[in-house]
C-alpha positions in Angstrom: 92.6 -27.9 15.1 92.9 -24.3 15.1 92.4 -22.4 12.1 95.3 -19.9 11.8 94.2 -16.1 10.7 95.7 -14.4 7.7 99.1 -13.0 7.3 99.1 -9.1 7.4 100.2 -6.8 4.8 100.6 -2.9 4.6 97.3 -3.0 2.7 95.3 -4.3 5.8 93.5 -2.4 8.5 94.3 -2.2 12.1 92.4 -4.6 14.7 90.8 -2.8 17.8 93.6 -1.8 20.3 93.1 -2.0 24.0 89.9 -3.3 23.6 90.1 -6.2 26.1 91.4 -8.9 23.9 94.7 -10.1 24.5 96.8 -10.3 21.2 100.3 -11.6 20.2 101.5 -9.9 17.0 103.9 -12.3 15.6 104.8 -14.0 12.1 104.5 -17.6 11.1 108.1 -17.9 10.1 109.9 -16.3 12.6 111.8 -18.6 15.2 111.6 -15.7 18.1 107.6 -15.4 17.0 107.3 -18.9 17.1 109.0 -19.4 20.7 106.3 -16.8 21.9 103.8 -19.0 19.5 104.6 -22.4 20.9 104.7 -21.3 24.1 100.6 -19.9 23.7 99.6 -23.2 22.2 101.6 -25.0 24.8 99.8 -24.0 27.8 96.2 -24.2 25.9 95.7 -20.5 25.2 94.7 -20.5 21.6 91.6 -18.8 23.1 92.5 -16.4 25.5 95.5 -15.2 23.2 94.5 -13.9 19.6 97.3 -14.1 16.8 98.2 -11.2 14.9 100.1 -12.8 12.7 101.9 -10.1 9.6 104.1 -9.8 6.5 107.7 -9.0 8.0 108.6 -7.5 4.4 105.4 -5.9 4.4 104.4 -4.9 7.7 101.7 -2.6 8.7 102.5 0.9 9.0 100.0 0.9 12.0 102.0 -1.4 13.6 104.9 0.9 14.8 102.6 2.8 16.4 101.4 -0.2 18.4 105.0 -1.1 19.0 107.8 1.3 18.3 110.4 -1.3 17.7 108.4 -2.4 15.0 109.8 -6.1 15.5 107.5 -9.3 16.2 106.8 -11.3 19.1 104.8 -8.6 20.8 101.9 -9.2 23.0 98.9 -6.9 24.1 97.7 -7.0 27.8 95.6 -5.5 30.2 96.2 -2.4 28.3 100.1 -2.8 27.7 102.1 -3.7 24.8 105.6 -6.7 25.9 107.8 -7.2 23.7 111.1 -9.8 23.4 110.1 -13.1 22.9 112.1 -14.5 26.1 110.3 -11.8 28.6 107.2 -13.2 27.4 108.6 -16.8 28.1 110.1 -15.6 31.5 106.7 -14.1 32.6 105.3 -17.4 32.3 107.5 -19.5 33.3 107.7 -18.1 36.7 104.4 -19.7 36.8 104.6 -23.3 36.2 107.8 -24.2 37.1 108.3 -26.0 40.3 111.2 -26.9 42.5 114.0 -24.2 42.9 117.2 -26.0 40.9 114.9 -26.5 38.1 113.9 -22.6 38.4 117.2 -21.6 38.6 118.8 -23.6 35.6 115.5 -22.4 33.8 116.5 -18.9 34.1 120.1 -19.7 33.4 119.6 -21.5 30.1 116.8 -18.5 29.2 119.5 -16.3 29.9 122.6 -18.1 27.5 119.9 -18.8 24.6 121.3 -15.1 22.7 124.9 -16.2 23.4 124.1 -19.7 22.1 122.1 -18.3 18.9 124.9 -16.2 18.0 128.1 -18.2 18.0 126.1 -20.9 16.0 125.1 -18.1 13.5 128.8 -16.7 13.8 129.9 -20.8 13.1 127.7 -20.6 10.0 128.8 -17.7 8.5 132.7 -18.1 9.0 134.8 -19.2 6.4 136.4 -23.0 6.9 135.5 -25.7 9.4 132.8 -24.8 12.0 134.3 -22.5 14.8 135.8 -23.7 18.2 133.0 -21.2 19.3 129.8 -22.8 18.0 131.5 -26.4 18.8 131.6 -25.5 22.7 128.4 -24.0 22.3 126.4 -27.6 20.9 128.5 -29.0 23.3 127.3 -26.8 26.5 123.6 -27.6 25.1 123.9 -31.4 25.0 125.5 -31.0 28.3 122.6 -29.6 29.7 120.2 -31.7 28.2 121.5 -34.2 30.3 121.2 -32.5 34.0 118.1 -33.9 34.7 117.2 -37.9 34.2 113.1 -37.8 34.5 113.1 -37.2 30.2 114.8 -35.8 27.5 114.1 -32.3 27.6 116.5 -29.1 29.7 114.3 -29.5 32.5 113.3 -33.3 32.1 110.3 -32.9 31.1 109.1 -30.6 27.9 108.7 -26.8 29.3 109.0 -23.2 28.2 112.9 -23.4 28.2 112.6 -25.9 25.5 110.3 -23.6 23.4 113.1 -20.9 23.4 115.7 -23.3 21.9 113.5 -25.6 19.6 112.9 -23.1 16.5 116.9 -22.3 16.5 117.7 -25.6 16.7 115.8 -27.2 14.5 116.8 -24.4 12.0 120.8 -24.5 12.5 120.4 -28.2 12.3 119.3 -28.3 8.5 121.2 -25.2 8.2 124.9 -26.7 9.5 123.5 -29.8 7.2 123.7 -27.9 3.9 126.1 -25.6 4.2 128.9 -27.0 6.4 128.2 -30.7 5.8 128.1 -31.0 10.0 125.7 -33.0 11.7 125.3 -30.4 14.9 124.0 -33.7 16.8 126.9 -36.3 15.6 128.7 -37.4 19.4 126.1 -35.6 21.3 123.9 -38.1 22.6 121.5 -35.9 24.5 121.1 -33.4 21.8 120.1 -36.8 19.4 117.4 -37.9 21.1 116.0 -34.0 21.9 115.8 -33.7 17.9 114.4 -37.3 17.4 111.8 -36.2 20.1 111.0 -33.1 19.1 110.7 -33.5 15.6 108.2 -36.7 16.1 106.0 -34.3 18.1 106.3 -31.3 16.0 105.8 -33.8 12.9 107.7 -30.9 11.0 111.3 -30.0 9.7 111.7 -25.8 10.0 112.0 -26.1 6.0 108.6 -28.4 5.9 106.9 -25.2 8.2 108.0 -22.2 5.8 108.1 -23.6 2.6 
C-alpha cells in the first residue's frame, strides 16, 4: 500500500519545479482532487505521478505561482502546469477507451458532470422538497448507467468517466440522506447497484475518508 505524503501548509517549502518529476498537486478531501487522484491510482501510476497533496485553508503561498488559479487538481508535465480535474481525465481517457459509441457517450457524460453537480447542489440548498431540477438530473444518471449491459458502470465496465462522478456521488448521497431525508438511489435501479458496487470496492463512505 502506498504511503500517502503529508498535507501542505503555508509553513512548508516548495518541492523542485520542472525538475523531471511529474506531480499532481491536489488535496485529500477534495472530490475534484480526488477524481484526478483516483484516476492516477486507477491506471497504476502511483509511481510515475508524485502527490502534492496541501491544506486548502492553508495553502502555500508558493503555490499561486506554480498555478495562478490557485485551485487543486493541478498536474506538472514535461515542463507544463494542467489544470481542471476533467481535462486531466479527458487527456487520458482518449487513451484507453475503445470502440467509438463508448468514446462518444464518454465525452458526453464528461461533458454533463458540471451540469449534473450543480442542480444536485442547487436541490440541496433550496428550501422544500428536492427540486424537479436535481430529480431529472438522478434520473438522467441512472438512465445512463444502464446504456451498456457488459456491468454496472457508465461505460460497462469501471473507467475514467466513473471516477468523475463517484466522489460527488457518493457525497450528495449521504448529503440528500441528512439533510432532505431522500434516498438519491430509491426507484433507480441502476444507480443502486453503482453505489453498492462502488462502495464495496472503495471500502469507504465520503464521511469515513474525511473524518
Amino acid at each position: 500500500m502506498e504511503a500517502l505524503p503529508p498535507t501542505l501548509t503555508s509553513a512548508c517549502e516548495q518541492p523542485l519545479l520542472y525538475d523531471g518529476t511529474t506531480r499532481l498537486y491536489m488535496s485529500y478531501v477534495c472530490p475534484y482532487a480526488q477524481r484526478a487522484w483516483i484516476t492516477r491510482n486507477y491506471k497504476g501510476l502511483q509511481e510515475e505521478i508524485k502527490l502534492v497533496p496541501m491544506d486548502l485553508a492553508d495553502k502555500p503561498a508558493w503555490y499561486k505561482k506554480v498555478y495562478p488559479k490557485y485551485q487543486v487538481p493541478a498536474m506538472e508535465h514535461n515542463k507544463k502546469i494542467i489544470g481542471e480535474s476533467l481535462d486531466l481525465i479527458r487527456l487520458v481517457i482518449q487513451l484507453v477507451i475503445s470502440g467509438s459509441s463508448k468514446q462518444r457517450f464518454a465525452v458526453e457524460l464528461l461533458g454533463y458532470s458540471d451540469a449534473f453537480n450543480r442542480a444536485l447542489l442547487d436541490g440541496l440548498r433550496s428550501k422544500g422538497p428536492v427540486t424537479a431540477e436535481a430529480v431529472a438530473a438522478l434520473d438522467k444518471i441512472d438512465s445512463s448507467l444502464s446504456k451498456f449491459d457488459d456491468g454496472p458502470f457508465f461505460l460497462g465496465q469501471f473507467s475514467l468517466v466513473d471516477i468523475a462522478y463517484v466522489p460527488f456521488i457518493d457525497g450528495f448521497q449521504m448529503f440528500f440522506a441528512g439533510i432532505k431525508n431522500y434516498d438519491i438511489t430509491r426507484g433507480r435501479v441502476h444507480m443502486q447497484t453503482f453505489t453498492e458496487v462502488i462502495q464495496l470496492t472503495f471500502s469507504l463512505t465520503y464521511f469515513d475518508r474525511v473524518s
